[in-house]
C-alpha positions in Angstrom: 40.8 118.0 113.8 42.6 116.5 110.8 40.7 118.4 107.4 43.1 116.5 105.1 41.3 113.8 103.1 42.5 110.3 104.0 44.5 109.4 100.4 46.6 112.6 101.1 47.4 111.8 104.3 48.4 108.2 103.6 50.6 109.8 101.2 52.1 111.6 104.0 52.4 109.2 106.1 54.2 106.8 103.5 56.7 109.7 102.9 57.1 110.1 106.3 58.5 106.0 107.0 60.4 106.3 103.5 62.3 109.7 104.9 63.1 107.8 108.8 64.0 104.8 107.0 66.6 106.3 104.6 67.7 108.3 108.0 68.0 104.5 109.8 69.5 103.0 106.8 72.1 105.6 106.4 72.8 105.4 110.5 73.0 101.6 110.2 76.3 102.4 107.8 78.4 103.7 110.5 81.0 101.8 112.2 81.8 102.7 115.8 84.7 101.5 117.9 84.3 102.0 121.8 87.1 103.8 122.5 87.6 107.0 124.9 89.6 110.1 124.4 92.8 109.9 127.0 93.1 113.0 130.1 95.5 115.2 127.6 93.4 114.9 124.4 90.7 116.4 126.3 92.4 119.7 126.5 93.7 119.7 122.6 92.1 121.6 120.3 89.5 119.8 117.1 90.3 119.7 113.4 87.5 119.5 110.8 89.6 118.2 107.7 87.0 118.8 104.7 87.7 117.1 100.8 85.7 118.4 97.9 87.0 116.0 95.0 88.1 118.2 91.9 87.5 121.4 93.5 90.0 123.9 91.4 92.1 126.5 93.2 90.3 129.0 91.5 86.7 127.9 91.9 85.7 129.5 94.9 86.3 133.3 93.3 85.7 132.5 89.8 81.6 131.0 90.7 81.6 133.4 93.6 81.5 131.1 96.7 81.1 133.5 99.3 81.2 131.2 102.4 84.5 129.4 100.9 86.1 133.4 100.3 84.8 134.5 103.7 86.2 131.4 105.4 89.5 131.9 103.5 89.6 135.9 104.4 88.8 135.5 107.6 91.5 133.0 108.3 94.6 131.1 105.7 94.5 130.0 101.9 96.8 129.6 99.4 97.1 130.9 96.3 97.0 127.2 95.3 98.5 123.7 96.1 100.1 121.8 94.0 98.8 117.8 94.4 100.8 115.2 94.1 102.1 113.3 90.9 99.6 111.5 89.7 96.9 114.1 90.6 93.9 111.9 90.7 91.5 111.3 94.0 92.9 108.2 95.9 97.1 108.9 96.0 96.2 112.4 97.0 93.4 112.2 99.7 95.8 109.6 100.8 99.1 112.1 100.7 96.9 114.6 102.5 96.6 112.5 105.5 99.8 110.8 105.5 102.5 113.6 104.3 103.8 110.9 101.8 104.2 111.0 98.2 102.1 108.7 96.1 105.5 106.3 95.7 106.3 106.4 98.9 102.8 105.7 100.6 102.6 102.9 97.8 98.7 104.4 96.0 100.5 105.4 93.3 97.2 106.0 91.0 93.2 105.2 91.0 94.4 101.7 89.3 97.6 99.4 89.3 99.7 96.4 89.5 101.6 95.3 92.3 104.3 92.6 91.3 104.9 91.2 94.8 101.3 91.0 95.8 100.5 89.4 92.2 97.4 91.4 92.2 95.6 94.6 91.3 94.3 97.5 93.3 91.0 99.7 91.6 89.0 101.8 93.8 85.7 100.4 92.9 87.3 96.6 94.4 86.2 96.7 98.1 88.4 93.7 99.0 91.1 95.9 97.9 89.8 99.1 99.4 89.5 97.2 102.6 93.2 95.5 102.9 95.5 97.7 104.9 98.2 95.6 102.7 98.4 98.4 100.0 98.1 101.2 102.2 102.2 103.1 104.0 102.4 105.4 106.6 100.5 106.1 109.3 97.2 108.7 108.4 96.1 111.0 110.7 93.4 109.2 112.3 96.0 106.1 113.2 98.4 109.5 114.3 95.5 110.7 116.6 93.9 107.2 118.0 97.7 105.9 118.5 98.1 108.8 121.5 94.6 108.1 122.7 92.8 110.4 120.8 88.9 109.8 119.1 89.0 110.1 115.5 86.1 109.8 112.8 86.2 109.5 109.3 83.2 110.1 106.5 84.3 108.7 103.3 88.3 109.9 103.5 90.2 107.3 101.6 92.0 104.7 103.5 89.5 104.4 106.3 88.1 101.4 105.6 91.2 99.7 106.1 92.3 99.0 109.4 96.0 100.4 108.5 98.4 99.0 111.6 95.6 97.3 112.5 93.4 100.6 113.5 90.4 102.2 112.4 88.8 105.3 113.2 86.8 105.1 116.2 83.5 106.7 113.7 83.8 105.3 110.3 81.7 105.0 107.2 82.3 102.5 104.9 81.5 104.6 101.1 78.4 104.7 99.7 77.5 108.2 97.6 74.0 108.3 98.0 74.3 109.3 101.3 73.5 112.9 100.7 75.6 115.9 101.2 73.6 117.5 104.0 73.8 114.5 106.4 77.5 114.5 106.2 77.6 117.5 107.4 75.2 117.1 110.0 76.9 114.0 111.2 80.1 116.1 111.9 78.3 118.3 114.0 76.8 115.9 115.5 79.9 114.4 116.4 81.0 117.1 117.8 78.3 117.3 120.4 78.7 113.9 122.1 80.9 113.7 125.4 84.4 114.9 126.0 85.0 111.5 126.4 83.8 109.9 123.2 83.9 113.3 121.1 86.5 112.8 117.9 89.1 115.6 117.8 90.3 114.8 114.2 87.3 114.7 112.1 87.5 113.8 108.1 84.8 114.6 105.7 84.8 113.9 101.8 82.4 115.8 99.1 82.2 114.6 95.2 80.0 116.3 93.5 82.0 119.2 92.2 84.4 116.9 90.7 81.0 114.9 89.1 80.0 118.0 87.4 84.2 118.9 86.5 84.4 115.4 84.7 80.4 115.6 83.4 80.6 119.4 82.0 83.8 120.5 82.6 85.0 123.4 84.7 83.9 126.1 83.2 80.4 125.2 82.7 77.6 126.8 84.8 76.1 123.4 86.0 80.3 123.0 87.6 79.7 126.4 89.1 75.8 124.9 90.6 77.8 122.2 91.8 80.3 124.3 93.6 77.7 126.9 94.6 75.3 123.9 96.2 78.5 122.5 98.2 79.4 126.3 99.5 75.8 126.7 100.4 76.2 123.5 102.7 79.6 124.6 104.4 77.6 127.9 105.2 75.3 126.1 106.8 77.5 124.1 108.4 80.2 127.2 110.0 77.0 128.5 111.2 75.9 125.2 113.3 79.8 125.5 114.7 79.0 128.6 116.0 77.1 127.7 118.4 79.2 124.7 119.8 81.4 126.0 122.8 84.1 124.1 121.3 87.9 125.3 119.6 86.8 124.2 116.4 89.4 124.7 113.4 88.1 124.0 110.2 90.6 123.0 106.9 89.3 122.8 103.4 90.9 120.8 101.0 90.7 119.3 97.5 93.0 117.1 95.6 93.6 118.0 92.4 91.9 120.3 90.1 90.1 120.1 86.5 91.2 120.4 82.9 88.9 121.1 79.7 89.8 117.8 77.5 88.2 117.6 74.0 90.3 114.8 71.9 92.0 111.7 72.6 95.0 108.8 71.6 93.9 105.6 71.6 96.3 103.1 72.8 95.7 100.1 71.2 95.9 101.7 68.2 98.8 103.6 68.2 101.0 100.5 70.2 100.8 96.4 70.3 100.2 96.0 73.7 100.7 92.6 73.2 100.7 90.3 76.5 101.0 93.4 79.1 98.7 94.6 82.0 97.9 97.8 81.2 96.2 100.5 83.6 94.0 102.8 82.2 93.6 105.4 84.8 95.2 108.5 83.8 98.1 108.8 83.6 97.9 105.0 81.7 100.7 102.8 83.0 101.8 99.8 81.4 103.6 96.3 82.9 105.8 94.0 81.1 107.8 91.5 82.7 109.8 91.2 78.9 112.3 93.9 78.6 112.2 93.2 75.0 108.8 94.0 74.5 109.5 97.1 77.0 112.2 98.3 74.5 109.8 97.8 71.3 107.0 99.3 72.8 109.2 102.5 74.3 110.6 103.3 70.5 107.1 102.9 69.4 105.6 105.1 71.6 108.1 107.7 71.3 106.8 108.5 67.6 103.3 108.9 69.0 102.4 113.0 68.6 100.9 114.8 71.6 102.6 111.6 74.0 105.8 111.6 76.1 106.3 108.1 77.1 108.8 107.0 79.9 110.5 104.1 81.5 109.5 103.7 85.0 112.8 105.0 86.5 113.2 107.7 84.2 110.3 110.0 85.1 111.2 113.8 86.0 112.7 113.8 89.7 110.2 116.8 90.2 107.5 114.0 90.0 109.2 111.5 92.9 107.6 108.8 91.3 109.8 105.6 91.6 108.4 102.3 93.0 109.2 99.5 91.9 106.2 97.1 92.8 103.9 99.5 91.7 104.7 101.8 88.9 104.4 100.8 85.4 107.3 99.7 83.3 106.5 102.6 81.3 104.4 105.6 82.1 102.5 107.5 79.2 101.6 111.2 79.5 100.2 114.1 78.2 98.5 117.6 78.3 95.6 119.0 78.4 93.2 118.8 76.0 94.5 115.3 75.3 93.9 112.3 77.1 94.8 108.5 76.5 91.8 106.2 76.0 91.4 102.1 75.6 89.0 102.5 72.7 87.5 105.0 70.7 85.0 107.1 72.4 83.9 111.0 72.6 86.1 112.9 74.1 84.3 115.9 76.3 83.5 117.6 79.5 87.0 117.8 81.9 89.3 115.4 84.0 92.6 115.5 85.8 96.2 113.2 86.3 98.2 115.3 84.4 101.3 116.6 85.5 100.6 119.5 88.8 104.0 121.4 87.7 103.4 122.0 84.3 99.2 121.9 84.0 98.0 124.7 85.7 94.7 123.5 86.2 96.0 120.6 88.3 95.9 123.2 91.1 94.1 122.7 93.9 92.6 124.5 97.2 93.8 124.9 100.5 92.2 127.4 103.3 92.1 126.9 106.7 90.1 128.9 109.6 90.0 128.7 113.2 91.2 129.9 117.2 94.5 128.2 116.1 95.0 129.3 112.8 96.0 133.6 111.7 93.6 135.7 110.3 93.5 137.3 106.8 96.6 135.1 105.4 97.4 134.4 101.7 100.6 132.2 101.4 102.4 131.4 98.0 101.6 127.5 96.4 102.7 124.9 98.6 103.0 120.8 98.0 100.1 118.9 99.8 102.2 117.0 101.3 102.9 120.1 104.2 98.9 120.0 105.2 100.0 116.5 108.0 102.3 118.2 110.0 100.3 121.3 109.7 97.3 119.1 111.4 99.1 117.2 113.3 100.6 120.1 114.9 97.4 121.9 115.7 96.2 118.6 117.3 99.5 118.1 119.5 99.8 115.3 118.1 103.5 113.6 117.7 105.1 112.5 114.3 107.8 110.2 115.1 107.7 107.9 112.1 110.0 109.6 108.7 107.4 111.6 106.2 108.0 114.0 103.4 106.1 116.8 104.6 108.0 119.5 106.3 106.6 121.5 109.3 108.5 124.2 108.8 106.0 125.3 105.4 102.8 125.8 107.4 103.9 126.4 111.1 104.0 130.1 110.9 100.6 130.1 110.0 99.1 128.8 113.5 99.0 131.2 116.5 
């Protein structure tokens, strides 16, 4: 018999529907294709491709990660890899998956202008998000469902879009308050349905240490909970692989790391601006169709201390940033602790953009662990965009289409 008075156990109760509903509701957010792996896909191997935004090359031994360092021991990491110019979250998740450089793949920052398309892209603009016009080359989940094999995708950028007119086959559109633990239970999940409708490439994306980078900064305990809370998870997690009967190879990724930033340049102030569009995400980029005003604003900037300003087909060629639809007619930059804002404000806590070659803190992670992948490897820094042939090549899978990525860098690491 029940000894619980009846207000307590309404309270329970109540709890209880809230907890299934939030379950439903998050289940209701998944988008599923019927499609079926084809005969040879069945015998290739599965690749768990994991993202934690902002999650410095350094992290893992500096706030003592132990499941992220035994994961790397026990298979591949790098001493670091270098992201992609600009190193913010959208160009480099999507260089990750597509091999391509940010100018080449066309997201050439969070923000910016396209001239032919007349029209903006910003990663909180869903119509934008969602229109495979802004997105090149072909990610791996196109790669994989292409040759008839399942893909799914939680939260990796570009997913939402059908990109050459394809999705993958288990997709969630984004929404962060779908909590950290079901993620990771949905890729397990995954991985226990039929051969037939079981996804051998397998996306998952994690923000929270880069909330507490940008919030605190990364050398601040509550960065270190954040990364600590996230290892904790991907403990769990390699444990629940375990006992699957599956060749599972897991590959942990982030895509850029974290600076301490602590003063600021504000634009306006230090430039007319004028008439020109003007993206704000760093590094800034501005777009004037009047090469006069181009030329005034250039020798204007050039004065500006702590700023290096250039015209869009000037940057470094270390940087292979030239497009021109989408980058700026000039590009501002600088180091870290400085950043560029559009009004004043407090400068504090940490961010990322700046240059990957000459910012060390830009680095970011890269191990990989598996029954396809060495044991007990430590490779010099690589580019990021050497991780999609590395995939792809553990998968079987066949490039055929031209990408910047080389094989060559990572192939000697598989067995």
């Amino acid at each position: 018999m029940n000894n619980l008075p009846l207000l307590p156990r309404l309270h329970l109760l109540m709890a209880l529907i809230l907890l299934v509903s939030h379950v439903e509701a998050q289940h209701e957010k998944l988008q599923t294709i019927d499609r079926e792996n084809g005969d040879w896909a069945l015998g290739q191997p599965y690749v768990v491709l994991i993202s934690i935004d902002g999650f410095r090359y350094d992290y893992a031994e500096k706030f003592g990660a132990k499941n992220l360092c035994k994961l790397a021991n026990d298979g591949v990491t790098a001493e670091k890899m270098y992201s992609a110019f600009p190193t913010k979250t959208f160009p480099n998740h999507y260089t990750i998956v597509t091999g391509m450089y940010p100018a080449n793949h066309g997201l050439v920052s969070n923000e910016f202008y396209s001239r032919s398309m007349d029209a903006w892209y910003r990663i909180r603009d869903r119509s934008a998000v969602q229109n495979p016009a802004w997105y090149g080359g072909v990610p791996l989940w196109v790669l994989a469902e292409q040759q008839q094999m399942l893909s799914a995708s939680f939260f990796w950028v570009g997913s939402e879009a059908p990109i050459e007119g394809i999705k993958p086959t288990y997709n969630y559109s984004y929404d962060g308050s779908i909590s950290n633990k079901y993620r990771f239970d949905q890729v397990v999940d995954w991985l226990e349905l039929p051969a037939r409708k079981r996804p051998h490439m397998i996306l998952a994306y994690f923000s929270l240490v880069d909330d507490a980078g940008h919030r605190y900064g990364p050398d601040h305990e509550k960065t270190g909970e954040a990364v600590l809370e996230l290892d904790s998870l991907i403990g769990d997690f390699m444990r629940a692989l375990e006992g699957l009967e599956l060749d599972v190879n897991v590959v942990v990724v982030s895509d850029h790391g974290m600076a301490s930033i602590s003063r600021g340049i504000v634009l306006p102030e230090v430039v007319d601006l004028q008439d020109s569009r003007v993206s704000y995400s760093f590094p800034p980029m501005i777009y004037q169709k009047d090469p006069s005003k181009v030329d005034d604003m250039y020798e204007r900037l050039l004065k500006v201390e702590n700023l290096q300003v250039f015209r869009k087909n000037a940057l470094p060629d270390y940087m292979r940033f030239e497009n021109e639809d989408r980058v700026g007619d000039l590009v501002l930059l600088t180091s870290p602790p400085t950043v560029i804002l559009s009004k004043p404000g407090q400068v504090y806590g940490g961010t990322h953009g700046f240059d990957p070659f000459t910012s060390p803190e830009m680095g970011a992670y890269f191990s990989a662990f598996g029954p396809q992948v060495k044991r007990a490897v430590k490779v010099p820094a690589f580019e990021n965009v050497h991780v999609y042939p590395f995939i792809a090549r553990m998968l079987g899978l066949e490039v055929s289409t031209s990408i910047d990525g080389k094989p060559e860098v990572l192939e000697f690491l598989l067995k």
